[in-house]
ROLUMKOL-550794 format. One record per residue (C-alpha): residue number from 1; x, y, z. Coordinates in nm, 2 decimals. Each point is the difference from the previous one (the first is absolute). Example, Ala and Ser with C-alpha at 12.3 -4.5 7.8 and 13.67 -1.06 7.14 Angstrom:
REM residues 2
+------+--------+--------+--------+
! baba !      u !      v !      w !
+------+--------+--------+--------+
!    1 !   1.23 !  -0.45 !   0.78 !
!    2 !   0.14 !   0.34 !  -0.07 !
+------+--------+--------+--------+
//
This chain:
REM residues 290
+------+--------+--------+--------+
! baba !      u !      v !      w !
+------+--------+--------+--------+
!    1 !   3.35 !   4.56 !   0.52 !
!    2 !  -0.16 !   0.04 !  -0.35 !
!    3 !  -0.30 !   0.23 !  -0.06 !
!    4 !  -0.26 !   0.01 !  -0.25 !
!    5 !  -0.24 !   0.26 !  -0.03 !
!    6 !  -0.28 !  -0.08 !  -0.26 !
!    7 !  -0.25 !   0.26 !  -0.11 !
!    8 !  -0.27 !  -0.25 !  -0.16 !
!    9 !  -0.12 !  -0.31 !   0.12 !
!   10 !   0.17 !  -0.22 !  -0.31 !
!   11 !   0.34 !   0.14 !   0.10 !
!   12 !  -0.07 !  -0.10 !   0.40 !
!   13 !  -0.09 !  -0.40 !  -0.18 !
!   14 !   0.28 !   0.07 !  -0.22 !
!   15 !   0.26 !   0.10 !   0.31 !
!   16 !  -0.15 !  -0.31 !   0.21 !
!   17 !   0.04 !  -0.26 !  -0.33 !
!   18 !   0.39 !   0.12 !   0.03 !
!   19 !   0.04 !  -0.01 !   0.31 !
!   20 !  -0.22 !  -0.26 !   0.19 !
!   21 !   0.15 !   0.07 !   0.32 !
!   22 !  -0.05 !   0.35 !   0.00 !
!   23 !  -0.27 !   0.13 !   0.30 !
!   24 !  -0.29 !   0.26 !  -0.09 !
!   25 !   0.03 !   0.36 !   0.18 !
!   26 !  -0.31 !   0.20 !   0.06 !
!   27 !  -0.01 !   0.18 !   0.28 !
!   28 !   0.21 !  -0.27 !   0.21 !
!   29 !  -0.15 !   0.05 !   0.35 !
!   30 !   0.02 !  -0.40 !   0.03 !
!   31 !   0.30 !  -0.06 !  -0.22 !
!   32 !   0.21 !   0.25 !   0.20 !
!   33 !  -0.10 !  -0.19 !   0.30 !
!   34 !   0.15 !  -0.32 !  -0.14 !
!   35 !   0.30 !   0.15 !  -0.11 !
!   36 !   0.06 !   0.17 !   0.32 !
!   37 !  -0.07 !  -0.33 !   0.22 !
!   38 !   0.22 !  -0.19 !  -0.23 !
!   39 !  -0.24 !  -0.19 !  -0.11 !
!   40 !   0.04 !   0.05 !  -0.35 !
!   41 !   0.31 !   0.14 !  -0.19 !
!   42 !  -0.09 !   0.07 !  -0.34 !
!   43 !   0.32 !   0.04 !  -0.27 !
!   44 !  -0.27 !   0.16 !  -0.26 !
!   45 !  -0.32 !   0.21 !   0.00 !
!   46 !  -0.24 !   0.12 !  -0.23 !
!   47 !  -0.15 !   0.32 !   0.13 !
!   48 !  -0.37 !   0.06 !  -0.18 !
!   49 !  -0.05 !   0.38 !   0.18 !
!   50 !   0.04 !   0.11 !  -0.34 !
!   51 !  -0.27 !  -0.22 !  -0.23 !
!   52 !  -0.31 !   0.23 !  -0.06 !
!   53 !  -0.21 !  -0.28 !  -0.01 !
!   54 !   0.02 !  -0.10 !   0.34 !
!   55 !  -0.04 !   0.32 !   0.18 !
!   56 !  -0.34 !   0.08 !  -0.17 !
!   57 !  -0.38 !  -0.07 !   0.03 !
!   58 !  -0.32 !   0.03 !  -0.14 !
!   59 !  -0.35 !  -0.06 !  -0.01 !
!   60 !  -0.11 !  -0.26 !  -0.31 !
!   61 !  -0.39 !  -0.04 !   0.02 !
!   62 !  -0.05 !  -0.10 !   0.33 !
!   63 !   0.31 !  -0.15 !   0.06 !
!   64 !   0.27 !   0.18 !   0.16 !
!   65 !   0.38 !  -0.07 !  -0.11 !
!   66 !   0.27 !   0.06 !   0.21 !
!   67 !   0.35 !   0.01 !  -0.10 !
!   68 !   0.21 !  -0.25 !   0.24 !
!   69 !   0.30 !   0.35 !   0.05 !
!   70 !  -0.34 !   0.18 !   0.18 !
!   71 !   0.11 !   0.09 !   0.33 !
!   72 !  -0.25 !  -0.01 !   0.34 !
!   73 !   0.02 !   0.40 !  -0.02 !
!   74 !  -0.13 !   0.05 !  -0.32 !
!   75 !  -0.25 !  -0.29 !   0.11 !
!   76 !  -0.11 !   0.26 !   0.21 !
!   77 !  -0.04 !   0.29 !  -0.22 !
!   78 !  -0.39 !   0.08 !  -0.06 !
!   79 !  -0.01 !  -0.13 !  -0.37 !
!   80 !   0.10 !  -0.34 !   0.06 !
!   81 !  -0.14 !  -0.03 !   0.38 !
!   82 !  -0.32 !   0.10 !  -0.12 !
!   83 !   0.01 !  -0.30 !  -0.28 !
!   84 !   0.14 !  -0.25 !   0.27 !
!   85 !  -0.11 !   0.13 !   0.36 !
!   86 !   0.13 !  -0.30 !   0.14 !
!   87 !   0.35 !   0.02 !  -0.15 !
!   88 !   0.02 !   0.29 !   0.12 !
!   89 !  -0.11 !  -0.11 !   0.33 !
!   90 !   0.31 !  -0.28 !   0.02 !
!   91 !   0.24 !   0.22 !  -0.14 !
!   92 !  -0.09 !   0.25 !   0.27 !
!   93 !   0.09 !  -0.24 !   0.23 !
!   94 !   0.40 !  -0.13 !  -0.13 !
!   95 !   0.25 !   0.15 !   0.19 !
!   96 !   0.16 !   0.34 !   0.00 !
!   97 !  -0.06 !   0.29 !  -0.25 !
!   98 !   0.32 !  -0.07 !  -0.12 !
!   99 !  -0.07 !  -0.36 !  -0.06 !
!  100 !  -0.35 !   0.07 !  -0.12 !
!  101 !   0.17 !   0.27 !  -0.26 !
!  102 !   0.25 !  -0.29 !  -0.10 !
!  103 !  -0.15 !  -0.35 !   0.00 !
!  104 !  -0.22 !  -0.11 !  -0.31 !
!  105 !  -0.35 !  -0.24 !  -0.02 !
!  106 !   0.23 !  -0.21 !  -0.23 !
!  107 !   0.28 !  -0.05 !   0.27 !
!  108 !  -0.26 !  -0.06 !   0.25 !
!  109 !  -0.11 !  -0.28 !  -0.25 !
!  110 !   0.32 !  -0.17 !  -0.04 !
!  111 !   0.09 !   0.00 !   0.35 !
!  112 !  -0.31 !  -0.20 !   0.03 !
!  113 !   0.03 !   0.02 !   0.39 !
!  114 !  -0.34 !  -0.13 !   0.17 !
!  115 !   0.03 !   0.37 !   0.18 !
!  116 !   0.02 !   0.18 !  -0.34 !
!  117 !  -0.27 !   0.27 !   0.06 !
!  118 !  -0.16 !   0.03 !  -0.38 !
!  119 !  -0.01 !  -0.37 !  -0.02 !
!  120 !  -0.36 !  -0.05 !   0.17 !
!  121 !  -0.10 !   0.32 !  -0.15 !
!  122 !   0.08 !  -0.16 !  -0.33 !
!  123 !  -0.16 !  -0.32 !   0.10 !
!  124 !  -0.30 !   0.15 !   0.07 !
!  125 !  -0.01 !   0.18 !  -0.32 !
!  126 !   0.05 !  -0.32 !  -0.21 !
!  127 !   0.30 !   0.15 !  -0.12 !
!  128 !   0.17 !  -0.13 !  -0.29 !
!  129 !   0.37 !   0.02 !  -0.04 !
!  130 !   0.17 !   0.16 !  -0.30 !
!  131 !   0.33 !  -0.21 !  -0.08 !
!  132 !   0.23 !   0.03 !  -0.30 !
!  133 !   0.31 !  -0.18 !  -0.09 !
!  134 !   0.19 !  -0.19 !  -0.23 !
!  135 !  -0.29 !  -0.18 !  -0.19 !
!  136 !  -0.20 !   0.31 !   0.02 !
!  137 !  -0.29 !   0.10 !   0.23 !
!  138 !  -0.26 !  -0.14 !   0.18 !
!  139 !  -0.25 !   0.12 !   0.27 !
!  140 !  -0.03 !  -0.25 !   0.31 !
!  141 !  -0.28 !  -0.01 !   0.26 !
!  142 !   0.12 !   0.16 !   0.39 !
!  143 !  -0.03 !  -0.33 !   0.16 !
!  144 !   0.19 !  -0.18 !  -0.26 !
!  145 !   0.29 !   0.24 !   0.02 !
!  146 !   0.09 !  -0.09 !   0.34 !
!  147 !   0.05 !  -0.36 !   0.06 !
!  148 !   0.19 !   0.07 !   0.34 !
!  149 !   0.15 !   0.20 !   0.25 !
!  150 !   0.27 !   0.23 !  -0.20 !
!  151 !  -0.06 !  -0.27 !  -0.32 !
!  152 !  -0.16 !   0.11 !  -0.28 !
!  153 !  -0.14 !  -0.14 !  -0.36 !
!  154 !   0.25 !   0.20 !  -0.17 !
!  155 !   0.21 !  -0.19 !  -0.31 !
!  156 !   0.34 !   0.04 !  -0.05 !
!  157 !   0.05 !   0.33 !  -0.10 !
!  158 !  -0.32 !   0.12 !   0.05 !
!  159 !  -0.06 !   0.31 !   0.18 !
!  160 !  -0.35 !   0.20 !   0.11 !
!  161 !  -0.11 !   0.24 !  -0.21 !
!  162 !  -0.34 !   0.18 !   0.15 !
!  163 !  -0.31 !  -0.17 !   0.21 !
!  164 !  -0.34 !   0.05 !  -0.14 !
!  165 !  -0.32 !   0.05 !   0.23 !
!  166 !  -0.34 !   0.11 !  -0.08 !
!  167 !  -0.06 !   0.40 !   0.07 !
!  168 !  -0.17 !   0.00 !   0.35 !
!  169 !  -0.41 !  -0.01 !  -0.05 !
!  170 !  -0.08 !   0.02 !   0.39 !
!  171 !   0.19 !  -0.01 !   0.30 !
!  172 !   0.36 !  -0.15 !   0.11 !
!  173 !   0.16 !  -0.04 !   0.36 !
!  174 !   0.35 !  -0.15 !   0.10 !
!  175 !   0.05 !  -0.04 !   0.33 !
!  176 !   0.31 !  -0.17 !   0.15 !
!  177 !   0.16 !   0.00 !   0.38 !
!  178 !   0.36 !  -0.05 !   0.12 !
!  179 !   0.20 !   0.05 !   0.35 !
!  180 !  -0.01 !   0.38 !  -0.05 !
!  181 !  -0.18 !   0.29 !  -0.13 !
!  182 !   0.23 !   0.10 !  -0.30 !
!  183 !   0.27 !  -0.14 !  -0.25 !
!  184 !  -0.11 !  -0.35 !   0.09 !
!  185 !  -0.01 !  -0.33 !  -0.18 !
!  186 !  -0.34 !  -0.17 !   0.03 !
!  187 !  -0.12 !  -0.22 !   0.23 !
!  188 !  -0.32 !  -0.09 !  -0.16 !
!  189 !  -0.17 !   0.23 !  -0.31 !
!  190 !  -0.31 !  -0.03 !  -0.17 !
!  191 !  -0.13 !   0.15 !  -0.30 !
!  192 !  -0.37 !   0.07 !  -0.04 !
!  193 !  -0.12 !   0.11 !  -0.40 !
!  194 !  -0.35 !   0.04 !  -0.04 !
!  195 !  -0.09 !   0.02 !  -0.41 !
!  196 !  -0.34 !   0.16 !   0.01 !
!  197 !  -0.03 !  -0.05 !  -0.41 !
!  198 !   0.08 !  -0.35 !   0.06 !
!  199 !  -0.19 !  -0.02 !   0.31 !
!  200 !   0.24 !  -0.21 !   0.18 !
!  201 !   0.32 !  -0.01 !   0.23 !
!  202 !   0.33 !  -0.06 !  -0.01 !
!  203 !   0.23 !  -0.09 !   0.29 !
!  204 !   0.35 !  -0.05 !   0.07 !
!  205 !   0.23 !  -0.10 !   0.26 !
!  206 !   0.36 !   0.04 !   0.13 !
!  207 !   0.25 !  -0.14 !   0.20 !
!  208 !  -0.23 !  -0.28 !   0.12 !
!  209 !   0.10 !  -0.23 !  -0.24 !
!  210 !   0.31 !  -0.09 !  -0.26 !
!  211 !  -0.11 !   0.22 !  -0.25 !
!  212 !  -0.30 !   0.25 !  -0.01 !
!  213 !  -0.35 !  -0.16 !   0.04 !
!  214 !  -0.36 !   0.04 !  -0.15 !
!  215 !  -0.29 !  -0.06 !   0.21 !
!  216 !  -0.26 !  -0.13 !  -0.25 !
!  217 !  -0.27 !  -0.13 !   0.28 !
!  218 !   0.03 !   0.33 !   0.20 !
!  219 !  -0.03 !   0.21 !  -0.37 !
!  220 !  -0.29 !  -0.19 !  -0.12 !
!  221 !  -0.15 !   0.05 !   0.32 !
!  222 !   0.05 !   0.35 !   0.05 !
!  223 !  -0.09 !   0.10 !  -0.33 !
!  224 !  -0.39 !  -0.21 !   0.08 !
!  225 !   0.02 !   0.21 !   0.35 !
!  226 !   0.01 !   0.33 !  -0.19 !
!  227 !  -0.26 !   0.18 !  -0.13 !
!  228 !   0.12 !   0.16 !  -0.32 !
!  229 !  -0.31 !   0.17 !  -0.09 !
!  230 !  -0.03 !   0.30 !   0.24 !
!  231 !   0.20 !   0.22 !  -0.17 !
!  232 !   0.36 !  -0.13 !   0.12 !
!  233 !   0.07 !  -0.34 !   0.20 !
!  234 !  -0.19 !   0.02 !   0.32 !
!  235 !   0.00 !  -0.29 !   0.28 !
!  236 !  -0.31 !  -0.09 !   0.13 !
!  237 !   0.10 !  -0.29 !   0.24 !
!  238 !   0.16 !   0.11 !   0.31 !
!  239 !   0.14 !  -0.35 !   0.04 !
!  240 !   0.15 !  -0.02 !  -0.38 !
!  241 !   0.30 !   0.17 !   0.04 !
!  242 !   0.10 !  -0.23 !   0.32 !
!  243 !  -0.11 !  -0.34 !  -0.19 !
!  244 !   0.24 !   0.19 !  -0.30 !
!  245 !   0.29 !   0.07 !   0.24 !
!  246 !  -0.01 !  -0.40 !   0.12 !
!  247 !   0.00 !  -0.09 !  -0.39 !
!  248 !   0.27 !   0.18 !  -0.09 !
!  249 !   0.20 !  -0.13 !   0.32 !
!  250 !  -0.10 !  -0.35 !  -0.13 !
!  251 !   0.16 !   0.04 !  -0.31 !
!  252 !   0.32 !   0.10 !   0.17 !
!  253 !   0.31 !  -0.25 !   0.05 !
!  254 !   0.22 !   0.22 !   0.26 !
!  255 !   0.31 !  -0.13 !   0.13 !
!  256 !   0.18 !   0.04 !   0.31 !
!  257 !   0.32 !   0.19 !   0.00 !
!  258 !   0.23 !   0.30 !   0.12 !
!  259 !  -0.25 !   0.30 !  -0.03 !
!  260 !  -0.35 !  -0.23 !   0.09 !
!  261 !  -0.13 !  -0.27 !   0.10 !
!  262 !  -0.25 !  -0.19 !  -0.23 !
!  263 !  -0.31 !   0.02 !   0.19 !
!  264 !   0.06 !   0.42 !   0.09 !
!  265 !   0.04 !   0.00 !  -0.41 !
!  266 !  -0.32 !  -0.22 !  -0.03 !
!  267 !  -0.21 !   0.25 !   0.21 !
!  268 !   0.11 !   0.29 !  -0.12 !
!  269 !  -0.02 !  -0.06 !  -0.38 !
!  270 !  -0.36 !  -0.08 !   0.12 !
!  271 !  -0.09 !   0.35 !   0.18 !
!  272 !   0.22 !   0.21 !  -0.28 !
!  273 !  -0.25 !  -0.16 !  -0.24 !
!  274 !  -0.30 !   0.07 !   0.17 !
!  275 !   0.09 !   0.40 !   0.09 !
!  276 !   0.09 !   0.02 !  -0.43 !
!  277 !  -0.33 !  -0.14 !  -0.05 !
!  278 !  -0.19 !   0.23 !   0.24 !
!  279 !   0.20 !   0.28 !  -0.10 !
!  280 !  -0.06 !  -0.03 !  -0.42 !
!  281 !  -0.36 !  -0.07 !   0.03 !
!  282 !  -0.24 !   0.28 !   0.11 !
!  283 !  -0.27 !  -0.05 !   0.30 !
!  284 !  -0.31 !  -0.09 !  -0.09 !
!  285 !  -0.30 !   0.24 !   0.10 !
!  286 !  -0.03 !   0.03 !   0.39 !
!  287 !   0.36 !  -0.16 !   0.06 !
!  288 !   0.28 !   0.15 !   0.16 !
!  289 !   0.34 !   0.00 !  -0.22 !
!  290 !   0.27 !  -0.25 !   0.12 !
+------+--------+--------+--------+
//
């Protein structure tokens, strides 16, 4: 097996022009499983541990840039979680520490798996994708990116090179629920963003649907429910969060397979939605938190 190890991002395009068959290593929690079922047997690799680039992030203005090499620990650390609570909140969620100190937002990304637990979080966010390859670079919008489940937008020789997301103005929940307690791949997960400089909401689904959703009835809606002008978003309705939670379930296209059946998927995207909703918005005078 040929490897490559790049330290810029021109050298990765560079490797990937020369060799077009050659598969991207980040951290390689899903590309070890391939190789390891048999699924795939690759003859070259080009390993990217080792391009600055990737494994960095910043703030610019209020947008925060993350590098696609960021792994779900550092998404964790208190710089970065505090700029993207609800990053934080998936990658709290993926796996093992080990896989969590391993596996990378951009590999998450190109897996493109319905299940992929940043992907609603990045939904939600209107993310936009950071791509660069042969021709260059160019930025492309979350739900253009994925156009499938495990298919992607990507060109030939194209590889992901940071996502960008505005810094977090108010609060952000992800949610998700699986056949166990830990180290589970979801069932059903929602993400709940609420920009209080914006004044609106953002939401995002996964695994109820071929690639991550939106929910643009149940955001416009939510964001009209809450009142943004009591110091921090505050729910007067007692009744909105429900009416949100059946939105949100609306917008869901859930399928029936091995780990659920569609209808369990339906009504649960539908009550993780409401409890994010509750949860990020504060009760109003004389109410009792949910």
């Amino acid at each position: 097996m040929d490897v490559t190890l790049p330290t810029t991002v021109d050298e990765a395009v560079s490797a990937r022009a020369d060799a077009p068959d050659a598969v991207l290593l980040a951290g390689g929690t899903d590309l070890m499983v391939a190789v390891n079922a048999g699924w795939l047997n690759p003859t070259a690799v080009i390993a990217l541990r080792s391009v600055a680039e990737l494994g960095q992030w910043r703030v610019d203005g209020d947008q925060l840039v993350v590098g696609a090499g960021v792994t779900y620990e550092r998404m964790l650390r208190e710089g970065l979680a505090a700029s993207s609570p609800g990053l934080a909140d998936a990658a709290r969620t993926v796996g093992s520490p080990q896989i969590r100190s391993a596996g990378t937002i951009g590999g998450n990304l190109g897996t493109a798996s319905p299940a992929g637990d940043t992907l609603p979080v990045l939904v939600a966010l209107g993310a936009m994708v950071e791509l660069a390859g042969p021709d260059g670079r160019r930025s492309l919008p979350m739900q253009e990116f994925t156009t499938g489940p495990k298919r992607t937008a990507l060109a030939p020789g194209e590889m992901i090179t940071a996502v960008r997301v505005p810094v977090a103005s108010g609060p952000q929940q992800y949610r998700k629920v699986g056949v166990r307690n830990a180290m589970v791949i979801a069932v059903a997960s929602v993400a709940v963003v609420l920009d209080g400089d914006r004044r609106s909401v953002g939401v995002g689904l996964g695994s109820v649907g071929p690639v991550p959703l939106a929910a643009p009835e149940a955001a416009v809606f939510a964001a009209d429910a809450v009142d943004w002008s009591a110091g921090g978003p505050v729910l007067h309705e007692v009744d909105a969060a429900v009416r949100f939670g059946e939105l949100v379930a609306a917008a869901s296209s859930p399928i029936d397979d091995h780990r659920s059946s569609a209808a369990y998927r339906r009504l649960a995207i539908g009550v993780l939605a409401e409890r994010c909703l509750r949860t990020a918005c504060a009760p109003a005078v004389g109410e009792d938190a949910a």
